[in-house]
DOBA-360587 format. One record per residue (C-alpha): residue number from 1; residue in one letter; x, y, z. Coordinates in Angstrom, 3 decimals. Example, Ala and Ser with C-alpha at 12.3 -4.5 7.8 and 13.67 -1.06 7.14 Angstrom:
// DOBA-360587
{nr->1, rest->A, east->12.300, north->-4.500, up->7.800}
{nr->2, rest->S, east->13.670, north->-1.060, up->7.140}
***
This chain:
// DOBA-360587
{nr->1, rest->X, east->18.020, north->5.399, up->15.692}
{nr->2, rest->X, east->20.487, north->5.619, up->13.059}
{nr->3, rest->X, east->20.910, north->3.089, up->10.365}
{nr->4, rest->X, east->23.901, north->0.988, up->11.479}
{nr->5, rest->X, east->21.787, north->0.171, up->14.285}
{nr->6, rest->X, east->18.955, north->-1.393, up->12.386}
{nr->7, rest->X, east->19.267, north->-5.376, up->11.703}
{nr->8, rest->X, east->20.429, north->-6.100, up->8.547}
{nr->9, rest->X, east->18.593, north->-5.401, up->5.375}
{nr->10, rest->X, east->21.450, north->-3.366, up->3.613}
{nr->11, rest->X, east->20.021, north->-3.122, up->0.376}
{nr->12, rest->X, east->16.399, north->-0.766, up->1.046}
{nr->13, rest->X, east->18.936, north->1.176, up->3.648}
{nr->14, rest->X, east->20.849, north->2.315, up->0.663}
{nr->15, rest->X, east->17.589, north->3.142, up->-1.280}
{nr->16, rest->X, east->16.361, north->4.966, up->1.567}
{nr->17, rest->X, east->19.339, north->7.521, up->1.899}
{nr->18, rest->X, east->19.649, north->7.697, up->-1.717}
{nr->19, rest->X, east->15.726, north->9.067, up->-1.998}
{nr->20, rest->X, east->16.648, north->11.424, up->0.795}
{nr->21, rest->X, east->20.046, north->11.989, up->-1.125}
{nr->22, rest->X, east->19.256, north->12.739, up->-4.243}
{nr->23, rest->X, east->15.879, north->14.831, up->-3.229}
{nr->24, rest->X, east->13.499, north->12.053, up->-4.451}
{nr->25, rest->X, east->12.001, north->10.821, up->-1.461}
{nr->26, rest->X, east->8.318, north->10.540, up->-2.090}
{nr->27, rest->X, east->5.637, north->12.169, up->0.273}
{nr->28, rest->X, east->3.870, north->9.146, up->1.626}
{nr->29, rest->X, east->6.089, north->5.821, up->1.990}
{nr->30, rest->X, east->4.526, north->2.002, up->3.163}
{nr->31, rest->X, east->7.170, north->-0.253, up->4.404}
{nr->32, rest->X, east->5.602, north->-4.110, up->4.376}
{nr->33, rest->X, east->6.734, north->-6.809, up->6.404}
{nr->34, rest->X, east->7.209, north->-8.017, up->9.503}
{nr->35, rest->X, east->8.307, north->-5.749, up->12.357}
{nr->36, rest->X, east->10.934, north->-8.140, up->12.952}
{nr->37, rest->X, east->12.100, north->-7.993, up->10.125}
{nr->38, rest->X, east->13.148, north->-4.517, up->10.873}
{nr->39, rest->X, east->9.559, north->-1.751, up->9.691}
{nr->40, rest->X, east->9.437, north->0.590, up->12.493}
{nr->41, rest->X, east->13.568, north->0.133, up->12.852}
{nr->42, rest->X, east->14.114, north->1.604, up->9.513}
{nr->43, rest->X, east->11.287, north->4.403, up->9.905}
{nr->44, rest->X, east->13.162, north->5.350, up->12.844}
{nr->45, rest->X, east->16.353, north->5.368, up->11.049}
{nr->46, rest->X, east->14.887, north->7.124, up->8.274}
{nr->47, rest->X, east->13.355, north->9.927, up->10.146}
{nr->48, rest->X, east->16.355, north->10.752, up->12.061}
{nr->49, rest->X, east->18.255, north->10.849, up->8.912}
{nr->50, rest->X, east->15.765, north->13.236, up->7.528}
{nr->51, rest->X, east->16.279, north->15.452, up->10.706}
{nr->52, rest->X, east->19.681, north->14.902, up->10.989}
{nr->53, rest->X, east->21.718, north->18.000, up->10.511}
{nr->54, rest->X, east->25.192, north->17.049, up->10.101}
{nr->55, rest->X, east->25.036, north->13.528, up->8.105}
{nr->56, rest->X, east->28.366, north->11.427, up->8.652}
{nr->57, rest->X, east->29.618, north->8.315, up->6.004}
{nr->58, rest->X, east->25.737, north->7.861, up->5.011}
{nr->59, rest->X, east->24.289, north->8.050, up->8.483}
{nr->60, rest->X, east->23.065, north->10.414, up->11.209}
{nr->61, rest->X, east->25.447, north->11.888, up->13.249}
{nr->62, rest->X, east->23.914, north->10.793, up->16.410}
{nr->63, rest->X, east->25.200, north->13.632, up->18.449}
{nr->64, rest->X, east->23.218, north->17.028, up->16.502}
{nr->65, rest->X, east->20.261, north->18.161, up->18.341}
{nr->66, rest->X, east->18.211, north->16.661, up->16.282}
{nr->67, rest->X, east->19.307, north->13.866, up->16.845}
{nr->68, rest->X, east->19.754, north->13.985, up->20.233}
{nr->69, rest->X, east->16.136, north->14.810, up->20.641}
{nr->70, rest->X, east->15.013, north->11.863, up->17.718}
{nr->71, rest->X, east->16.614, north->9.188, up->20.025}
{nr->72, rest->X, east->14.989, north->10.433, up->23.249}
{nr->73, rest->X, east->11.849, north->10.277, up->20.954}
{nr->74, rest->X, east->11.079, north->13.594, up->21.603}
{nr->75, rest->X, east->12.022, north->15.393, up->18.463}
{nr->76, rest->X, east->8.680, north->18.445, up->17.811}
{nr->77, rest->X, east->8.191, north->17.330, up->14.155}
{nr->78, rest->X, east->8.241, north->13.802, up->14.622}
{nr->79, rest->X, east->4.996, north->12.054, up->15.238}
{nr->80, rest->X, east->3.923, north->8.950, up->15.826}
{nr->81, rest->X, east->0.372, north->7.113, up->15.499}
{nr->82, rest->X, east->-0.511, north->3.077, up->16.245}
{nr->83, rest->X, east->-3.230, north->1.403, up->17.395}
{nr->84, rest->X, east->-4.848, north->1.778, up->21.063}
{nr->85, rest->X, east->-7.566, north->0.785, up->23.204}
{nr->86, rest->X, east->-10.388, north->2.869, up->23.082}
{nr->87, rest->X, east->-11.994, north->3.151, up->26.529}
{nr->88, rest->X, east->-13.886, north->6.147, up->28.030}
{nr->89, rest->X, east->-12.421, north->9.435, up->26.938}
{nr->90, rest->X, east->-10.087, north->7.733, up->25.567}
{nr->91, rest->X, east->-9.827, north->9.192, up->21.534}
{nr->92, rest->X, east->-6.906, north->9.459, up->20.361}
{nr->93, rest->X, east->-3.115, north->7.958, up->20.361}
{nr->94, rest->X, east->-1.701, north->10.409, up->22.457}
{nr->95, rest->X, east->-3.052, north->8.941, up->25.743}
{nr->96, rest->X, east->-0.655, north->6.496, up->25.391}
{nr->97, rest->X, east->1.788, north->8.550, up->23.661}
{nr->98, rest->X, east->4.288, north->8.094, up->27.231}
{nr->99, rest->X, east->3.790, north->4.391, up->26.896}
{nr->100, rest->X, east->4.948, north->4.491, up->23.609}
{nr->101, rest->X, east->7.533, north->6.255, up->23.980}
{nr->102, rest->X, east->8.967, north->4.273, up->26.827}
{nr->103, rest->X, east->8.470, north->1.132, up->24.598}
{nr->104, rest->X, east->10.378, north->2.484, up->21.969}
{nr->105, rest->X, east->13.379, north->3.969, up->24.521}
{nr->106, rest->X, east->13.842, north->0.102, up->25.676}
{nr->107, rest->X, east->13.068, north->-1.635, up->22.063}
{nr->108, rest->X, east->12.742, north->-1.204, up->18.322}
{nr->109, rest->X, east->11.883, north->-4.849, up->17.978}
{nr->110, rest->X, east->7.659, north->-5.474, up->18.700}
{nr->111, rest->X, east->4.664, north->-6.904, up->17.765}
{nr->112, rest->X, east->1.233, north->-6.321, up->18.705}
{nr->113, rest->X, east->1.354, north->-8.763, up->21.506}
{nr->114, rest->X, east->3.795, north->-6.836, up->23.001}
{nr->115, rest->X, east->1.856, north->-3.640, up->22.504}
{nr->116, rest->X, east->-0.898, north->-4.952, up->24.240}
{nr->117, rest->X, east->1.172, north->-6.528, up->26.883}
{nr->118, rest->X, east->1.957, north->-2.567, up->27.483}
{nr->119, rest->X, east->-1.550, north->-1.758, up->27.494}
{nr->120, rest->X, east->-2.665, north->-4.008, up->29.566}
{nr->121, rest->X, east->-5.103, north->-5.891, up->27.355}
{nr->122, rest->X, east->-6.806, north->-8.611, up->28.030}
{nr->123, rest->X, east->-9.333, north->-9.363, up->25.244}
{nr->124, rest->X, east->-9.502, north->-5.880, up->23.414}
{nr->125, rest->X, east->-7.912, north->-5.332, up->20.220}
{nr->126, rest->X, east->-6.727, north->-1.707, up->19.454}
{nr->127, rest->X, east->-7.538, north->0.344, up->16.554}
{nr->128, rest->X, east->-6.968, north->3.304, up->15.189}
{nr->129, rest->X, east->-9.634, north->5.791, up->15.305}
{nr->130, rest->X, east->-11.257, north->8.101, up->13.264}
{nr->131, rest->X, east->-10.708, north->10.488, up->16.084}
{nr->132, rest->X, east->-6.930, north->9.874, up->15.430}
{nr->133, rest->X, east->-6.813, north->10.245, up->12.034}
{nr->134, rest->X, east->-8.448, north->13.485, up->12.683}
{nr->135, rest->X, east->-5.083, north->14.032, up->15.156}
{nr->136, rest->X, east->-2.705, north->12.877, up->12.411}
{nr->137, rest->X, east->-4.519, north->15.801, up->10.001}
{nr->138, rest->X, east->-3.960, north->18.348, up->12.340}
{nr->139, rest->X, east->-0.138, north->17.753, up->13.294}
{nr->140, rest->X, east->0.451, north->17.431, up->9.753}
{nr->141, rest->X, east->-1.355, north->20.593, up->8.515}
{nr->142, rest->X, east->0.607, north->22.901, up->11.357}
{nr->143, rest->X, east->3.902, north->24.531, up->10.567}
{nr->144, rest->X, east->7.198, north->22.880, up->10.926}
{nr->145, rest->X, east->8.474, north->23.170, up->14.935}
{nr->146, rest->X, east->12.265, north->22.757, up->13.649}
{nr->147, rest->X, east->11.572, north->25.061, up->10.004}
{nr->148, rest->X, east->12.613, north->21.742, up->8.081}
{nr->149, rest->X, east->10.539, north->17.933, up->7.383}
{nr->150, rest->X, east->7.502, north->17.000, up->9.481}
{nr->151, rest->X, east->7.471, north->13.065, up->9.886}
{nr->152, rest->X, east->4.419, north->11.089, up->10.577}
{nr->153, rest->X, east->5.037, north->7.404, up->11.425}
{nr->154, rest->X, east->1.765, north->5.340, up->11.686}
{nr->155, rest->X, east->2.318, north->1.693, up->12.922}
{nr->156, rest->X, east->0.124, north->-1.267, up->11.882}
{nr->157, rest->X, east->-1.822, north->1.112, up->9.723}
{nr->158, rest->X, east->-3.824, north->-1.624, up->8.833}
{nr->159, rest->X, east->-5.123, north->-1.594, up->12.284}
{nr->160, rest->X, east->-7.753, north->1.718, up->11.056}
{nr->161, rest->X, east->-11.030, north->1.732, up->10.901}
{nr->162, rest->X, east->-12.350, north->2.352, up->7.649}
{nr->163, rest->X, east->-13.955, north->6.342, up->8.584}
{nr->164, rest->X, east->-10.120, north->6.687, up->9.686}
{nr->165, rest->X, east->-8.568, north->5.359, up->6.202}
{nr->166, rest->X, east->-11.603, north->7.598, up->4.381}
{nr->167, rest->X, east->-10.369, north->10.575, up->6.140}
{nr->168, rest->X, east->-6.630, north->10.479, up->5.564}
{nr->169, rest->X, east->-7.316, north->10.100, up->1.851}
{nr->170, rest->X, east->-7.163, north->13.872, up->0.943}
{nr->171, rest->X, east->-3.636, north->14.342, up->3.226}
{nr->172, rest->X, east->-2.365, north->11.506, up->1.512}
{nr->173, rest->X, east->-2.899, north->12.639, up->-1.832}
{nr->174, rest->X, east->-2.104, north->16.516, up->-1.279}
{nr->175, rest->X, east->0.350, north->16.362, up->1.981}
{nr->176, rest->X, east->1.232, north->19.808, up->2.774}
{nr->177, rest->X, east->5.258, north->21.056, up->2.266}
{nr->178, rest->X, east->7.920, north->18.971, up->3.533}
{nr->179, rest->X, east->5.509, north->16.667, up->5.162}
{nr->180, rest->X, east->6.155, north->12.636, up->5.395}
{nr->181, rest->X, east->4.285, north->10.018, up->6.618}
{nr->182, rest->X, east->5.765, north->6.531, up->6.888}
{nr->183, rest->X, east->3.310, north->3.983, up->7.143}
{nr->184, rest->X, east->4.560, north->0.362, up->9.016}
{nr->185, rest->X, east->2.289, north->-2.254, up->7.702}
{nr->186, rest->X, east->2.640, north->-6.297, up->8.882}
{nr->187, rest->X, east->-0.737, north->-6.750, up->6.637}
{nr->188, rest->X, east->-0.530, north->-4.774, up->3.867}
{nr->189, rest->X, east->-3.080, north->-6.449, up->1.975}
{nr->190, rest->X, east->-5.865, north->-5.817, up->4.526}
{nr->191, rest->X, east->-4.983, north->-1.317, up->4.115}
{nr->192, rest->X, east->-7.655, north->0.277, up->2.296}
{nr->193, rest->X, east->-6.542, north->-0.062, up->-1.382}
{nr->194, rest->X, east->-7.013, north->3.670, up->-2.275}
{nr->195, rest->X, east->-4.951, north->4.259, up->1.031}
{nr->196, rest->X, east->-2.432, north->1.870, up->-0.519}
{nr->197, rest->X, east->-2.979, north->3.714, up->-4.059}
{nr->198, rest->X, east->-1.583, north->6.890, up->-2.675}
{nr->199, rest->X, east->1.653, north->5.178, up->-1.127}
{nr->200, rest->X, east->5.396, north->4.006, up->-2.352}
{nr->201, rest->X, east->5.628, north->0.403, up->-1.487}
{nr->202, rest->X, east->8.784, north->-1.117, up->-0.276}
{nr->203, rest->X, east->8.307, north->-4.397, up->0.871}
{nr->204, rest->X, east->10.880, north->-5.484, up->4.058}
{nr->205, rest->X, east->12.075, north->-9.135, up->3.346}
{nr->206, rest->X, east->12.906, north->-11.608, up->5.955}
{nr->207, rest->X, east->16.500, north->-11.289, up->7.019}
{nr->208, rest->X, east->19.140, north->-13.820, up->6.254}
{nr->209, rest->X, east->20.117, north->-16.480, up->8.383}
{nr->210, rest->X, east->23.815, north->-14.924, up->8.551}
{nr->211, rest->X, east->22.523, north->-10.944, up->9.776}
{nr->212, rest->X, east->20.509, north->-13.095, up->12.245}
{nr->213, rest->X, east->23.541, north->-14.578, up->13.712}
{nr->214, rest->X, east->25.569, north->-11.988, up->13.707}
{nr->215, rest->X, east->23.339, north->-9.338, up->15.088}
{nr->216, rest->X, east->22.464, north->-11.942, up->18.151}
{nr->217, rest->X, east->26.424, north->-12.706, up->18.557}
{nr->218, rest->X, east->26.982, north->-8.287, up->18.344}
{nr->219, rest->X, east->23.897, north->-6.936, up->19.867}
{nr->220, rest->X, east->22.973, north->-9.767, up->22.599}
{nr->221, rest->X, east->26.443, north->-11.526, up->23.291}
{nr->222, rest->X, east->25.284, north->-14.723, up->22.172}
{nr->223, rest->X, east->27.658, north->-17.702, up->21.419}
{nr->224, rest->X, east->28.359, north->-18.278, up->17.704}
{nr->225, rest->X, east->26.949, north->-22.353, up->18.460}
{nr->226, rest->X, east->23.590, north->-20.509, up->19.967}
{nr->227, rest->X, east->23.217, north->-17.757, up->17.982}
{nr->228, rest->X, east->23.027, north->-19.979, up->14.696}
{nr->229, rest->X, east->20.889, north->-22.444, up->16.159}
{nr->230, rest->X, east->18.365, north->-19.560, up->17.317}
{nr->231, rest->X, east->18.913, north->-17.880, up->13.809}
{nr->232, rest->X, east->18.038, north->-21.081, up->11.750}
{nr->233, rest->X, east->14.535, north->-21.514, up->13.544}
{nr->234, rest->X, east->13.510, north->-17.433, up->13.600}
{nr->235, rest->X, east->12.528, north->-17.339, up->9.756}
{nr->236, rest->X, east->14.665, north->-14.071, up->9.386}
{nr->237, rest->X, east->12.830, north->-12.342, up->11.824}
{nr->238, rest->X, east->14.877, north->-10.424, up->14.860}
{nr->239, rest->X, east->11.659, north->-9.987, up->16.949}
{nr->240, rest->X, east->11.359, north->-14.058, up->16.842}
{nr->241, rest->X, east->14.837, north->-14.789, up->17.589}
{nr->242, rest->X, east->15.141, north->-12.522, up->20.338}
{nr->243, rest->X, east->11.726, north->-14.138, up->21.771}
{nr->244, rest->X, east->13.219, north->-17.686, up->21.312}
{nr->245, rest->X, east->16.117, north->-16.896, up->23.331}
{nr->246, rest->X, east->13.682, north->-15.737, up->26.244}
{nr->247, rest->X, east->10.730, north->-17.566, up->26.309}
{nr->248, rest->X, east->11.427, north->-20.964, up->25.518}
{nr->249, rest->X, east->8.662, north->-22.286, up->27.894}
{nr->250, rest->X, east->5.926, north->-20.077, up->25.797}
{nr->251, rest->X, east->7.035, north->-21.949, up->23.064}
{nr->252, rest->X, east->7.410, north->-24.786, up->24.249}
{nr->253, rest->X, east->3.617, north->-24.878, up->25.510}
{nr->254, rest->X, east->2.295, north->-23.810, up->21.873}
{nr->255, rest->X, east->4.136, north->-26.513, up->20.588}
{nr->256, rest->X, east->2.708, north->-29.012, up->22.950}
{nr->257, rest->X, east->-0.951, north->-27.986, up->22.380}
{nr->258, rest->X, east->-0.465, north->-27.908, up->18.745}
{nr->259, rest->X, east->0.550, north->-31.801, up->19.452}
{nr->260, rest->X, east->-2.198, north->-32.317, up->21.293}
{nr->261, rest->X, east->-4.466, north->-30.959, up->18.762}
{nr->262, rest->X, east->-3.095, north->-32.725, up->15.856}
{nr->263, rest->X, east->-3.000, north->-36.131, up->17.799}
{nr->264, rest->X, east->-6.560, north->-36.156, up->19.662}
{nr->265, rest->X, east->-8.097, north->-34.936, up->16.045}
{nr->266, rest->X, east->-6.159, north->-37.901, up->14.325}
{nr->267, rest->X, east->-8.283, north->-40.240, up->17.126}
{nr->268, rest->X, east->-11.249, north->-38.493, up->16.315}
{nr->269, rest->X, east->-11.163, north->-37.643, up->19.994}
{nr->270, rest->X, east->-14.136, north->-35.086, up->20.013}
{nr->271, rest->X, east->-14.617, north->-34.969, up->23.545}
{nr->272, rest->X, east->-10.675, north->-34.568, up->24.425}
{nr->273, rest->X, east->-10.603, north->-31.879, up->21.947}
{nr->274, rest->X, east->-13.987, north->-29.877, up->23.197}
{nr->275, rest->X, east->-11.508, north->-29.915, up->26.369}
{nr->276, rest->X, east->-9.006, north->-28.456, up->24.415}
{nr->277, rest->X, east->-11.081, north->-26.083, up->22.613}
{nr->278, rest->X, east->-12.173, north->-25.039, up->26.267}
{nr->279, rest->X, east->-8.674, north->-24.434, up->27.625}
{nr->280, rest->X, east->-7.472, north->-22.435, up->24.878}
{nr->281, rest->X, east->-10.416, north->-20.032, up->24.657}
{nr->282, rest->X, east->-9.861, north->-19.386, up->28.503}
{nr->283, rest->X, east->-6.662, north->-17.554, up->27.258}
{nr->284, rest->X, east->-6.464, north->-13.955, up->26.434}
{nr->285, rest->X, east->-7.443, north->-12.732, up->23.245}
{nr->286, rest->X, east->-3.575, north->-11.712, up->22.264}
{nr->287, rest->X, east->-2.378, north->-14.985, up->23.401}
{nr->288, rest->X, east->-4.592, north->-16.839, up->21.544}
{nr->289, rest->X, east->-3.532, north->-14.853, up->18.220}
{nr->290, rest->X, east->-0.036, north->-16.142, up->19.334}
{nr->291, rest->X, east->-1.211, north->-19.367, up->19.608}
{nr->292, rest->X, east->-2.688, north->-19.585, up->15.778}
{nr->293, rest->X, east->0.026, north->-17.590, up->14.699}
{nr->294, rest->X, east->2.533, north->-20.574, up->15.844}
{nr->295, rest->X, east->0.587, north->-23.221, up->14.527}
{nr->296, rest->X, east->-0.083, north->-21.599, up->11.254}
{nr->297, rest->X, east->4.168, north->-21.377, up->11.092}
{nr->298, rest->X, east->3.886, north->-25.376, up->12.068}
{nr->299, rest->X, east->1.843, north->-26.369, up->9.725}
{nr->300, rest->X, east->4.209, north->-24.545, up->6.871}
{nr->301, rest->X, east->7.359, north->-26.111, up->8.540}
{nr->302, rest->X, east->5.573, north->-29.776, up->8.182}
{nr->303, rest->X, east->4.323, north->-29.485, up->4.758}
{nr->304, rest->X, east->7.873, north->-28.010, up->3.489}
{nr->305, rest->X, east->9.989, north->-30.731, up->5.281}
{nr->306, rest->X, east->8.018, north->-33.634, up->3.135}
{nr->307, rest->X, east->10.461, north->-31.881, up->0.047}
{nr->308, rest->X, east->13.480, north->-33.075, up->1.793}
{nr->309, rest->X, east->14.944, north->-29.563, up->1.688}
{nr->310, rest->X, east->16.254, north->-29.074, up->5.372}
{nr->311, rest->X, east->17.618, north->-25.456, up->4.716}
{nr->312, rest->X, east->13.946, north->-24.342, up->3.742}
{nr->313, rest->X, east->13.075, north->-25.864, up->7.503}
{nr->314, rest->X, east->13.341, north->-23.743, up->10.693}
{nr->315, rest->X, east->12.348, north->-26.012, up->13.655}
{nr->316, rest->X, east->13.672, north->-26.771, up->16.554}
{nr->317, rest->X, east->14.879, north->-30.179, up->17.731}
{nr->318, rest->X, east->12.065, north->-31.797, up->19.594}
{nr->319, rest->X, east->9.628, north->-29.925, up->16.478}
{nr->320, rest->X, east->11.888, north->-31.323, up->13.644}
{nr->321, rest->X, east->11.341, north->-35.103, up->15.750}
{nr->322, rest->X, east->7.845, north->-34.792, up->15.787}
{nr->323, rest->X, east->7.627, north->-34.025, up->12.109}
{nr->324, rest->X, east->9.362, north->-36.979, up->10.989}
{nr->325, rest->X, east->6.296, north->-38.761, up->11.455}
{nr->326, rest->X, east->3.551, north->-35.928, up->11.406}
{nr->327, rest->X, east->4.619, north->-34.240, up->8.038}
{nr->328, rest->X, east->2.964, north->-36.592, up->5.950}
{nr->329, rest->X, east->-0.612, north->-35.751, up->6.738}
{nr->330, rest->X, east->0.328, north->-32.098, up->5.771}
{nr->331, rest->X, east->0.513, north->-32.103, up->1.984}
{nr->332, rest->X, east->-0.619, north->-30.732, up->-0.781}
{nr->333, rest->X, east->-4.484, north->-32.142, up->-0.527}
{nr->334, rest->X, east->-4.752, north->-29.787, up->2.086}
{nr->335, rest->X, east->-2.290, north->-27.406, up->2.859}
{nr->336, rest->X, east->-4.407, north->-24.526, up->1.512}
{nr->337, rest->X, east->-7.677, north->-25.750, up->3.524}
{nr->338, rest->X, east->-5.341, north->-26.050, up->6.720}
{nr->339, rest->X, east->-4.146, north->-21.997, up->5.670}
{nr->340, rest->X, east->-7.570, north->-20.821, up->5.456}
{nr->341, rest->X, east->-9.335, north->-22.756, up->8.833}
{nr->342, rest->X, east->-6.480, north->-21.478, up->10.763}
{nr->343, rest->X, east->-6.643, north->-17.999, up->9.422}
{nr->344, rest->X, east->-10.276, north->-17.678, up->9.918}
{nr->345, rest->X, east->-10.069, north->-18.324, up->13.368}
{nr->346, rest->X, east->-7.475, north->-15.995, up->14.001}
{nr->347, rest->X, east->-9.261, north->-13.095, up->12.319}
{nr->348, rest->X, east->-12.424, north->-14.412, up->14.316}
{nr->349, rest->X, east->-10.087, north->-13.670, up->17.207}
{nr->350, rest->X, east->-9.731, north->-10.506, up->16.562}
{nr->351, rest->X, east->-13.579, north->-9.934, up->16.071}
{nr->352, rest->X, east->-14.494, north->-11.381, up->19.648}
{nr->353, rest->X, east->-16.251, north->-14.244, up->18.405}
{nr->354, rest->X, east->-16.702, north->-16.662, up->21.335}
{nr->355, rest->X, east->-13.291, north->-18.967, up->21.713}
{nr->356, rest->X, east->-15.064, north->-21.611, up->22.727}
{nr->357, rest->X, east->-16.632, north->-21.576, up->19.163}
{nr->358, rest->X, east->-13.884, north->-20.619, up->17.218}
{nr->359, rest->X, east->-11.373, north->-23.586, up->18.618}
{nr->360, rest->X, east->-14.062, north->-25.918, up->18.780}
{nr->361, rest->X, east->-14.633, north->-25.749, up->15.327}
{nr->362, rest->X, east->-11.028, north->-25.799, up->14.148}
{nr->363, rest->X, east->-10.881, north->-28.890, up->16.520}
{nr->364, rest->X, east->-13.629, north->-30.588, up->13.575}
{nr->365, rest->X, east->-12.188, north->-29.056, up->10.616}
{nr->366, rest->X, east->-8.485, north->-30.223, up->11.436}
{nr->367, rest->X, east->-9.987, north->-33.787, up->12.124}
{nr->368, rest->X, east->-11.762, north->-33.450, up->8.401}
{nr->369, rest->X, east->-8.325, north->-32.380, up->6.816}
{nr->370, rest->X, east->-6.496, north->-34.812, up->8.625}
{nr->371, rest->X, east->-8.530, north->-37.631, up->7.090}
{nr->372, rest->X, east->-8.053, north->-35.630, up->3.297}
***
């Protein structure tokens, strides 16, 4: 991937080549953000500019064997680690390693409910494995394939198991010549802090309205009327906007139970919402994430539009009519509490604590906060 391809965010592209540039690029690099906000788009871009051998106007070449091999993903010193499901003999990454790569050949653009959609998960969450760190150690500690950089990109790094983070300390700290690892983070706050301690941070900011229009209008062939309308409701993230434009009835159905919720706990409707509770917990364990994830994005959207600010709002039509009248009972009383219930439950998600539980008891503590 070379850098002109990756959405936006102009400003750490320049940094980037001028580290490689100038011969400062530092042996262990976290970028932070949101993958759709571009992470693993610039790591690619990075890496192939590392292991490009005839650079052009700031950029890979795109046609070197390098990079030839880099865009098939098939380069010998570029490696790759990210979470899995651990099942049977199942160890290490590189089970999967054809899945990933096929996923990456079609898309730089994912989140971990697409991953999983790949995997074919239903209610397990992957991790990365002490087992795999021991596989990142040993690709990193052979000899160069090319004679040049060896590149290690881990995705949602945050996603290791804390024998894994112990046991990538010492590589981290004393990486062995021309080595690089690029760590992808959407949580850097929940990495091991002396992982994060031994890292370059550059955090990946939401991209601007205006890159979001114009990359759908270049990249997807939207309509200018469209692509702004999608743009203004995507929070400046790529992965989001291309999502809106292809599963409007997902949304549409996270939207209407997050209705649902907020109305039957305003009645104090326990029984309707034990229902509720019930029918959400029957989902899958990704889609469920999804689902808090959305209403977590609501329940910012409602308490921002009571500041009358519509450019700091990102809601669609039918979720910017509902707010006129909901927005009120999302304030400042209990914004915070609202944050941390819905949180909670989505890292309970990820734990495997019983849905049924987890919703249920959201179901109470939204009809508490309601009445704050």
């Amino acid at each position: 991937m070379l850098f002109k391809d990756v959405v936006g965010q102009e400003e750490i592209k320049t940094l980037l080549k001028s580290q490689v540039d100038n011969g400062r690029l530092p042996h262990a690099l976290l970028l932070a953000g949101e993958t759709g906000c571009g992470t693993l788009a610039l790591a690619l871009a990075l890496a192939n500019y590392i292991l490009c051998n005839n650079k052009v106007a700031g950029d890979s070449c795109g046609v070197c064997p390098n990079c030839v091999k880099t865009k098939k993903i098939i380069h010998s010193d570029l490696h790759f680690s990210f979470p899995f499901i651990k099942v049977r003999d199942t160890t290490t990454a590189d089970t999967y390693l054809k899945e990933w790569r096929e996923h990456l050949l079609t898309d730089k653009y994912f989140d971990l409910n697409d991953w999983l959609n790949v995997l074919g998960s239903d209610n397990k969450m992957p991790l990365i494995t002490e087992a795999e760190s021991d596989n990142i150690i040993r690709k990193m500690s052979l000899s160069s394939y090319e004679g040049g950089w060896k590149i290690m990109i881990i995705w949602l790094p945050e996603k290791m198991n804390g024998s894994a983070s112990n046991n990538l300390l010492k590589i981290l700290e004393e990486p062995t010549k021309n080595s690089l690892f690029i760590l992808c983070a959407e949580h850097a706050e929940e990495i091991l802090p002396t992982i994060l301690s031994r890292l370059q941070r550059i955090d990946v900011p939401p991209l601007s309205t205006e890159e979001l229009c114009r990359a759908l209008i270049e990249k997807r062939g939207v309509d200018k009327t469209m692509a702004m309308s999608v743009a203004r409701v995507s929070g400046g993230n790529y992965l989001k906007a291309l999502k809106t434009l292809c599963s409007a009835d997902n949304t549409q159905e996270m939207f209407d139970s997050f209705v649902s919720l907020m109305r039957l706990a305003y009645m104090r409707d326990v029984p309707a919402l034990l229902r509720w509770s019930e029918e959400i917990s029957s989902f899958t364990r990704s889609r469920q994430s999804a689902y808090l994830a959305y209403m977590q994005e609501m329940l910012r959207e409602n308490f921002m539009y009571n500041f009358g600010r519509p450019e700091l709002n990102f809601m669609t039509a039918r979720e910017r009519e509902f707010s006129t009248k909901f927005a009120r009972f999302i304030n400042e009383r209990n914004i915070i509490r609202f944050y941390e219930e819905f949180s909670r439950a989505q890292r309970d998600v990820v734990g495997n604590v019983s849905g049924k539980t987890i919703f249920f008891n959201l179901a109470l503590q939204t009809i508490m906060l309601l009445r704050s």
